[in-house]
MARGU-160707 format. One record per residue (C-alpha): residue in one letter; x, y, z. Coordinates in steps of 0.25 Angstrom, whole numbers. Last residue first. Layout:
BEGIN
SITE   aa      xx      yy      zz
SITE    A       X       Y       Z
...
***
This chain:
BEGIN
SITE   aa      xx      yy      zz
SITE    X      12      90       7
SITE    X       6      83       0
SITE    X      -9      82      -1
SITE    X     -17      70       0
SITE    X     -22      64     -14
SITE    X     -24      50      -8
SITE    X     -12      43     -17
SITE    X      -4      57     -13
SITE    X      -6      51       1
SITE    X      -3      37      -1
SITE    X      10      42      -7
SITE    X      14      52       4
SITE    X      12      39      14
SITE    X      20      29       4
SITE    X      34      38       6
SITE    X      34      40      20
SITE    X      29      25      22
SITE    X      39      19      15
SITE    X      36      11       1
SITE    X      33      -3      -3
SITE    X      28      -7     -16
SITE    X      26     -21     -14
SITE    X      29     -34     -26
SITE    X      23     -47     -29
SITE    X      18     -55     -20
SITE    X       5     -48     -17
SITE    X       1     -47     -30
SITE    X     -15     -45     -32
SITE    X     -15     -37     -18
SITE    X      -4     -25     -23
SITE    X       7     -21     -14
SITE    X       9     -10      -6
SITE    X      21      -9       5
SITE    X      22       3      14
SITE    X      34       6      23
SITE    X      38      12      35
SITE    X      28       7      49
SITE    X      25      -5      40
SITE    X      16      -5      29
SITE    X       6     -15      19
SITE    X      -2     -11       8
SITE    X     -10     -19      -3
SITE    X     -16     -17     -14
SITE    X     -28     -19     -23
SITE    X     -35     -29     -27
SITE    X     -49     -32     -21
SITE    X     -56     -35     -34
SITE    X     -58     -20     -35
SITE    X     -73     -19     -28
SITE    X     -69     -28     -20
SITE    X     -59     -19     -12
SITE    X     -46     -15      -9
SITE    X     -48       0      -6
SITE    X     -42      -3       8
SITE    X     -30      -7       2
SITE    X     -27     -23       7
SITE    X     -17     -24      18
SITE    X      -3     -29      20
SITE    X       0     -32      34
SITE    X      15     -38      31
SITE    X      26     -31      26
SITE    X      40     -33      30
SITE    X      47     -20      30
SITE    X      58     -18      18
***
């Protein structure tokens, strides 16, 4: 699994919800979430191919 190291805070992250929320990071194939109240614990990561369709049906886009 790729090393992953510039983790960044959702953009919808804000104070308005305590600032929790999660977190991403990605390499050129993969894309590892975790949440920001427990870093240390465990990351969903996922390949790219698989987490862009995903984010797009999070957004409503049309498959296909």
């Amino acid at each position: 699994m790729p090393t992953m190291d510039n983790w960044r805070k959702s953009s919808y992250s804000g104070p308005d919800d305590g600032n929790d929320c999660v977190e991403i990071a990605h390499t050129p194939t993969h894309v590892a979430v975790r949440d920001t109240k427990a870093r240390s614990k465990a990351t969903l990561t996922f390949p790219v191919a698989v987490f862009l369709p995903f984010l797009g049906g999070v957004k409503g886009e049309p498959r296909g």
